[in-house]
Every structure is written in C-alpha cells, then in structure tokens.
C-alpha positions in Angstrom: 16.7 -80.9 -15.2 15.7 -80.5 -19.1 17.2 -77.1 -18.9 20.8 -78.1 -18.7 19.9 -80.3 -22.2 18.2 -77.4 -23.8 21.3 -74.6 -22.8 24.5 -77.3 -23.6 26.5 -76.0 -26.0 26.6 -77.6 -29.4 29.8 -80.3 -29.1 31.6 -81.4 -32.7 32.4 -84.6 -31.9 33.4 -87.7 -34.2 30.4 -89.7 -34.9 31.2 -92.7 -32.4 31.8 -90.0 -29.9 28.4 -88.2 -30.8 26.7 -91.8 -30.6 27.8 -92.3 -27.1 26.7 -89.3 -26.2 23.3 -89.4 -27.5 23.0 -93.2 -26.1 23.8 -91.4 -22.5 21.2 -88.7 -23.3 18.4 -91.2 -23.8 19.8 -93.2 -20.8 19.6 -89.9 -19.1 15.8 -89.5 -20.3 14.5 -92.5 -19.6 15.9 -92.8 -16.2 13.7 -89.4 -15.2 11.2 -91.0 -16.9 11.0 -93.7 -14.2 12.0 -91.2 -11.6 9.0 -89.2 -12.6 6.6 -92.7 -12.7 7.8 -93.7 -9.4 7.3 -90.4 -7.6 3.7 -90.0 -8.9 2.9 -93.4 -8.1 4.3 -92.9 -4.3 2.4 -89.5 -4.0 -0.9 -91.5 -5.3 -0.5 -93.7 -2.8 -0.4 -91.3 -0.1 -3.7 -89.5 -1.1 -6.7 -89.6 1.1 -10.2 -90.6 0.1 -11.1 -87.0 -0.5 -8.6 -86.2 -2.6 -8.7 -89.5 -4.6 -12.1 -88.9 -5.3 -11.7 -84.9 -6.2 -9.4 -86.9 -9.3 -12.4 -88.7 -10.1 -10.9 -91.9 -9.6 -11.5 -95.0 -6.7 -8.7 -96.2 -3.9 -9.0 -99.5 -5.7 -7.4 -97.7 -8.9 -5.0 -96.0 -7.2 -3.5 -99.3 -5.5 -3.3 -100.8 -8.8 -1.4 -97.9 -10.2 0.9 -97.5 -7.1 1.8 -101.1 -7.2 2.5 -100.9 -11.0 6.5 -101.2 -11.4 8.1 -98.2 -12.5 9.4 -98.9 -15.9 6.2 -100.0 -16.7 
C-alpha cells in the first residue's frame, strides 16, 4: 500500500489544492493505521495457548488487547 505513496509523481498544485491533498494522505494513513490495529488484534485473538505463550505473554493479556477499540 505505502508503495503507491512512495512512487507518485511529484503534483504542483496550488497550496489549497496541496493541503487537501496532504489532509487525504494522513486520512489515508491513519485509516491503515487502524486497519493494521484491528487485524492484529483479531489474529491475537485467534491464538492458542501455545502460541500465546511462545510471545511470552498470558490469554488474559491478549483479551484485553483484542477487546481494545481500534483507534485506540
């Protein structure tokens, strides 16, 4: 996803233009942000006590996590 970012060609914009844009970049950002949170959270939730342990952490740890809300 952060390769289409990296490779987009340099726009010359007006600044209220180039504001908008870089308001919908950091919406962009912080929406995979949470995306990212959320899937993490979901796979921690799935783990078995095995692999929960292998982490080094408890099941009671990874409830509270996976119940955390996303933007947080």
């Amino acid at each position: 996803m952060t390769e289409v970012a990296r490779t987009a060609p340099k726009l010359h914009l007006p600044a209220s233009r180039a504001s908008v844009l870089a308001v919908v970049a950091q919406l962009g950002r912080l929406v995979r942000r949470w995306d990212d949170r959320r899937r993490s959270r979901v796979a921690l939730a799935h783990l078995d006590d095995h692999l929960i342990r292998d982490v080094g952490l408890d099941r009671a740890a990874c409830e509270d996590e996976a119940l955390r809300p996303f933007w947080r």
